[in-house]
N, C-alpha and C positions, 0 to 999 in steps of 0.2 A: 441351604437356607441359613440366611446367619441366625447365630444362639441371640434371644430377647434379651434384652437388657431389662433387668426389672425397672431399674428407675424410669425406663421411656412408657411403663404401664401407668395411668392414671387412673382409670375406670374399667369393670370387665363384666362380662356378665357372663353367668354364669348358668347352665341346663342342669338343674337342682331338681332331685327326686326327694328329699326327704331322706334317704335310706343311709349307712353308712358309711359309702364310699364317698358322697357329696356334701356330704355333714362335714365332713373332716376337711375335705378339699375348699370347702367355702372356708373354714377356722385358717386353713393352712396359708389359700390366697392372700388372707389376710396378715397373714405375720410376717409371710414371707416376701411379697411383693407392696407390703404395707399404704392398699389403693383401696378405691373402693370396690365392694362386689355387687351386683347386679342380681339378684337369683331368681331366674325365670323356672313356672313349673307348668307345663302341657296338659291342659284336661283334656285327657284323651279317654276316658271313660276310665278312671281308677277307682272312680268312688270314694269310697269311707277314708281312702289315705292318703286324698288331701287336705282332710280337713286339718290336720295341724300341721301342714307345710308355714304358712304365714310367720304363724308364731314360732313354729322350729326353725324358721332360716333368721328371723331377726334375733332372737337366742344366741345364735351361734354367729353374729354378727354383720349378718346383709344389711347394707344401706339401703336397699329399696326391692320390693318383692311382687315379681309380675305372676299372677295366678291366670292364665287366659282358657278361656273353654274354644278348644279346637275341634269339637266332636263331630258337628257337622261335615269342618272341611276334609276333616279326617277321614273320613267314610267315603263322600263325594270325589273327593277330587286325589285321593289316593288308595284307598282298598278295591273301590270301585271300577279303576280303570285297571286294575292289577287282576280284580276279575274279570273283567271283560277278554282279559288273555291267559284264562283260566291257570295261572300261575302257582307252580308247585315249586319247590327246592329239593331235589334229588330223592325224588317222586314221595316223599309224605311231608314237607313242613312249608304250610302257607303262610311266610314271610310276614308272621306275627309283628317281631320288632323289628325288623327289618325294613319295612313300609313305614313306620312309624318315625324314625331317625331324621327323614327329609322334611317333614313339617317339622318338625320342632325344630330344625338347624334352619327352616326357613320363617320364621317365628324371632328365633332367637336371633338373627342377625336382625331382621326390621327393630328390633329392640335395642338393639346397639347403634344400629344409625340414629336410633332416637333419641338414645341417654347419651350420644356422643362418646361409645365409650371406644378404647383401642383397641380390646384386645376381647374374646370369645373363649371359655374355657371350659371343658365337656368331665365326664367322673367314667372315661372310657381306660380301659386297662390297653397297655403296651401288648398287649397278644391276642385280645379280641379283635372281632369286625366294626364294631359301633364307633374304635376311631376314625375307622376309615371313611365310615360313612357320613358322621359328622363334619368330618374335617372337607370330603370332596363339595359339600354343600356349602361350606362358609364360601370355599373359595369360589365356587360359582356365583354367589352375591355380593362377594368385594373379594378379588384377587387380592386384595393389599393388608388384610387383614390377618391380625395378630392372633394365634393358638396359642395356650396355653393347655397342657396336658400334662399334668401333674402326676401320674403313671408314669412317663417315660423322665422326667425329673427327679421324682423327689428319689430317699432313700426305706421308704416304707414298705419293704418290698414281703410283707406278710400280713396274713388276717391279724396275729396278734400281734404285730407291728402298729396296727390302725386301733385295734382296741385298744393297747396303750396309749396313743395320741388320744383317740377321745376320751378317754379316762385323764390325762393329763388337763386338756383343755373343756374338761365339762359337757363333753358332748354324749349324746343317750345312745347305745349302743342297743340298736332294734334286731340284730340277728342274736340267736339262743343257741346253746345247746339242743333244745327243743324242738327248734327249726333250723337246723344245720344247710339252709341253700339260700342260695339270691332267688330273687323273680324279680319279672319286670310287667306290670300290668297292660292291658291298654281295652278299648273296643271289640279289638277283632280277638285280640287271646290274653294268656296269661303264659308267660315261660320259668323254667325251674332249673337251676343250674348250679352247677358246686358243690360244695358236701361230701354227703352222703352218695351222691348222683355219680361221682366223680370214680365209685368201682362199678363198672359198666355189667356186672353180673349182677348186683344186687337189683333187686326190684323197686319203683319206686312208693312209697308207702303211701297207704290210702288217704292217712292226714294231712300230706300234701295239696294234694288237689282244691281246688278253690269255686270253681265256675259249675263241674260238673258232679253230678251223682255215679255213684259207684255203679256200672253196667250191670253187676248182680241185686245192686238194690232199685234200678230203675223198675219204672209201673212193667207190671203184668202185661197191662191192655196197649197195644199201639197205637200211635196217634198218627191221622194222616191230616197232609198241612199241604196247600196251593198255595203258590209261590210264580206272581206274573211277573212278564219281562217289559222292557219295551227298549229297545236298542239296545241291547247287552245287558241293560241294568235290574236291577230287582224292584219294583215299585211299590208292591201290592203283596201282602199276605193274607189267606183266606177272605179277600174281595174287600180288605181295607185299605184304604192308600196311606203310605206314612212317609216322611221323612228318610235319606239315606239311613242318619244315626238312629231314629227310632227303629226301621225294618230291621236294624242288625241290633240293636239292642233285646228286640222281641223274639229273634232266633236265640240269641242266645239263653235266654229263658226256657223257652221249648227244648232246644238242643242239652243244655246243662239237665233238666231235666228226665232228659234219657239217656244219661248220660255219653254223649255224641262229641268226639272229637279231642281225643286222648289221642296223644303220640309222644313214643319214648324213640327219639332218636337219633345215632351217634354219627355225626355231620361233618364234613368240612369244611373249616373257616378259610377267609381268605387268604389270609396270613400263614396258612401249608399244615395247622396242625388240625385235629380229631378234638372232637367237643361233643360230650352229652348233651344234648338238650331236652327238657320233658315240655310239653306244652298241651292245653286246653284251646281248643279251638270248634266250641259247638255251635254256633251261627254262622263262621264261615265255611267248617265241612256241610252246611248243610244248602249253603249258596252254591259251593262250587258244583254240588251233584243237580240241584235244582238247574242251574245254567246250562250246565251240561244236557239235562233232558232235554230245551228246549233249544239248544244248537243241533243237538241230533234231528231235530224235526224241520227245523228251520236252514239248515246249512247246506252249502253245495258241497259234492264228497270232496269235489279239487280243492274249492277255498279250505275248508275243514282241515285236510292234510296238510295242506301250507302252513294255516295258524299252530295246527300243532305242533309240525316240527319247529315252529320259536319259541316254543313253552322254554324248553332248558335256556335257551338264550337271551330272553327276556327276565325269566327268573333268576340267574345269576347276574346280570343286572343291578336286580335290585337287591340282591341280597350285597354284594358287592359295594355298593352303596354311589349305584351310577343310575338314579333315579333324574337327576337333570342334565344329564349325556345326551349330546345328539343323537347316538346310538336306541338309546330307550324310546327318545320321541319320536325318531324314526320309526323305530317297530309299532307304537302305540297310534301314530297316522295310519298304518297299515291294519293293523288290529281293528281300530273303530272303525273304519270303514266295511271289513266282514261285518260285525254288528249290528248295521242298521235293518238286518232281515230278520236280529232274534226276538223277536218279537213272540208272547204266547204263554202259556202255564204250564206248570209245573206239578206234579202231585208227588209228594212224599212219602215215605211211612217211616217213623221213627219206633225204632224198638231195640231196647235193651244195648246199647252204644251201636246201634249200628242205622245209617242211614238211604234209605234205597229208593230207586224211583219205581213207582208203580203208573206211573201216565202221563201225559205229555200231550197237550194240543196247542194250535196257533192257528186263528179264524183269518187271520190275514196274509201268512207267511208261508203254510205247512207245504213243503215238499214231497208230499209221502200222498201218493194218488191210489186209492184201493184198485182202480182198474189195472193198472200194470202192477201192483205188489199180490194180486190176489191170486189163489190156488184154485180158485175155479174158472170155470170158462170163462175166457174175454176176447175182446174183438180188436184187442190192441197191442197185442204184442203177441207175434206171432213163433212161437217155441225152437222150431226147425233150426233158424237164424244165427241162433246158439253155436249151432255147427264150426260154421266159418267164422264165429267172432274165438272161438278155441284153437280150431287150427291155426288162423293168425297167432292169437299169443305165445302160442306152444312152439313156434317154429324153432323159437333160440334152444329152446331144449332140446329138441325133437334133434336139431344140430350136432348140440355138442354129445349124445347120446351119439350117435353114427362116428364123431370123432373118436370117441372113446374107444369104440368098437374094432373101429379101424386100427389104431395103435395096436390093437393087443392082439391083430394079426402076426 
C-alpha cells in the first residue's frame, strides 16, 4: 500500500477515549498532518469517564466532537449474538474488547462519510490486536479509505516518550505512578494491562479492580437469580423484562457484587506474541453459565456437539477482529438457527466469586423426559437393549485388542 501523503489528508476522524494515548495522537494529528480532527467517543457503557471527553478532546484541539450512546446496539446486535455461540478465547476471556472494536470502527466510519472526511485514525499500538481489528472493519465499509496509525509512524516509541509530548503540548496525563496500567472499559467488562501486570508472577492488586468486590469480601449469604431465554437471548431476570443493555447492566450489579468474573490471563495476541490480560467480566460470566443451563435442557446432543466444536473457531474470529468476515456470518447463520429451541430459565446461585447453576427448566422446549431418564420402573425403555447398543460400539476396540494380541505372538 502506498505511504499517505499528509498533504492529500483534509479531514480525519478520529476513535478518541479520552486516555493518554489518544490525547496525544489527536495534538499530534494536528501538528503533524496540520487538517482537521474529528474525535469520535463510543458510549459503550464507560460511565463517569465520559463526562469530560467533550471538553478534553476540544482542549487539546478537535474541531468537532461526536459523543454517541451505542449501549443498546452494543449489547443486541454484538455481545448478544457472540453469546448465542457461547463464545470463550482460549477457554477463560469472553472477548470483552474484542467485541467492542467492530461497532465503534462501524460508528466511526458512518462518521466519516458524513464529515466527508479522508482518512480514519485509531490510538491502536504497532503490537497489539485492536489494529487489526479496527483497521479490517474500515476496510469492510469503504475499501478506499485512508488509516492513519500513528504507533506505526511516529517516533514516540515510550511511555515517557508520550509523557513528555504531553507535557510539551499541555496535555493532562491521566496514568500515575499510582495506577501504573491501561484499561479499557465498556458494557460487558473492564480490562487491565501493562505495568505492574506486565511480571506475570506478581498478583494483581486489589485496587485495581473496578466493577467487582473482592470474593473474600463478598456477602456471606448467596443469592439465587432467574435468568429467561427466548431464542438464545437473555430477556428476563427474576420475571422482569428489560432491554438487551439494561439485562446486562443489572448482572453486572449482582455479579460485581459477589464479586463474579475476575480473570487474570496470559493470551495470545494475533500478532504471535504473549500478553497479560486482567479483566472483570460479572454479567457476562453470569450469561454465559445461565445460557448454558438452558442449552443443556433445550439442545439436541448432535446439534450441541457441532455448535461446540465452533466455539474456538468462532471466537478466534472475533478476537482477530473478523467480526464482518463471511466466515463469522457464516458460522452465526448456523449458530442462530441451533437457538431457536433455547428457549426457558435459568436459576443461578451467586456466592463469593463464583457462579453456578442450580436449575434449569423450559415449558416449551425441555428435552429431558423423566420416563426414559428415570431410575425406577418404566415402560419405555427397555434396559436389555443396552447389550447390543455396546457390542456394536465396542467392536473397533474389541478389534484392535485381538490385533495386538496377535502381534505379540
Amino acid at each position: 500500500m502506498a505511504k499517505i501523503q499528509k498533504q492529500e489528508i483534509k479531514k480525519i476522524v478520529l476513535a478518541y477515549s479520552g486516555g493518554l494515548d489518544t490525547s496525544i495522537i489527536l495534538k499530534w494529528l494536528k501538528n503533524e498532518y496540520g487538517c482537521k480532527v474529528v474525535a469520535f467517543s463510543a458510549d459503550l457503557g464507560q460511565g463517569d469517564e465520559l463526562a469530560p471527553i467533550r471538553e478534553k478532546a476540544l482542549a487539546t484541539g478537535a474541531d468537532k466532537v461526536y459523543i454517541d450512546d451505542l449501549r443498546e446496539e452494543f449489547v443486541r446486535d454484538f455481545v448478544f449474538p457472540m453469546f448465542r455461540a457461547s463464545a470463550i478465547y482460549e477457554g477463560h476471556y469472553l472477548l470483552g474488547t474484542s467485541i467492542a472494536r467492530p461497532l465503534i470502527a462501524k460508528r466511526q466510519m458512518e462518521i466519516a462519510a458524513k464529515e466527508k472526511c479522508d482518512a480514519v485514525s485509531h490510538g491502536a499500538t504497532g503490537k497489539g490486536n485492536d489494529q487489526v481489528r479496527f483497521e479490517l472493519a474500515y476496510y469492510h465499509f469503504n475499501p478506499a479509505i485512508k488509516v492513519v496509525a500513528p504507533w506505526r509512524e511516529w517516533d514516540l516509541n515510550s511511555r515517557q516518550a508520550l509523557i513528555e509530548y504531553a507535557k510539551k503540548n499541555g496535555i493532562p496525563i491521566p496514568v500515575t505512578k499510582k495506577r501504573p496500567w491501561s484499561s479499557d472499559r465498556n458494557m460487558l467488562h473492564i480490562s487491565f494491562e501493562g505495568g505492574i501486570l506486565e511480571d506475570t508472577w506478581a498478583e494483581a492488586p486489589e485496587e485495581m479492580y473496578v466493577l467487582t468486590t473482592s470474593p473474600e469480601k463478598a456477602p456471606n449469604k448467596p443469592q439465587y437469580v432467574e435468568i429467561e431465554f427466548k431464542n438464545g437471548n437473555a430477556v428476563a431476570v427474576d420475571g422482569e423484562q428489560m432491554t438487551p443493555a439494561q439485562l446486562l447492566a443489572h448482572l453486572n450489579f449482582l455479579g460485581g457484587q459477589h464479586g463474579i468474573g475476575r480473570v487474570d490471563l496470559l493470551e495470545n495476541r494475533s500478532v504471535g506474541m504473549k500478553s497479560r490480560g486482567v479483566y472483570e467480566t460479572p454479567g457476562g460470566t453470569i450469561l454465559r453459565e445461565a445460557h448454558s443451563a438452558v442449552e443443556q435442557i433445550t439442545m439436541d446432543r448432535e446439534v450441541l456437539r457441532i455448535r461446540d466444536s465452533l466455539i474456538p473457531e468462532y471466537a478466534r474470529q472475533v478476537y482477530g477482529g473478523y467480526w464482518f468476515s463471511p466466515e463469522r456470518q457464516m458460522l452465526q447463520t448456523l449458530i442462530d438457527d441451533s437457538q431457536k429451541c433455547v428457549n426457558g430459565v435459568a436459576r443461578v446461585k451467586l456466592y463469593k466469586g463464583l457462579c453456578r447453576t442450580v436449575g434449569r427448566k423450559s415449558d416449551t422446549d425441555s428435552l429431558f423426559n423423566l420416563d426414559f431418564a428415570t431410575f425406577e420402573k418404566d415402560q419405555v425403555y427397555n434396559q436389555a437393549d443396552a447389550e447390543g447398543f455396546i457390542k456394536i460400539n465396542s467392536l473397533r476396540l474389541r478389534i484392535r485388542s485381538l490385533m495386538q494380541a496377535n502381534r505379540k505372538k
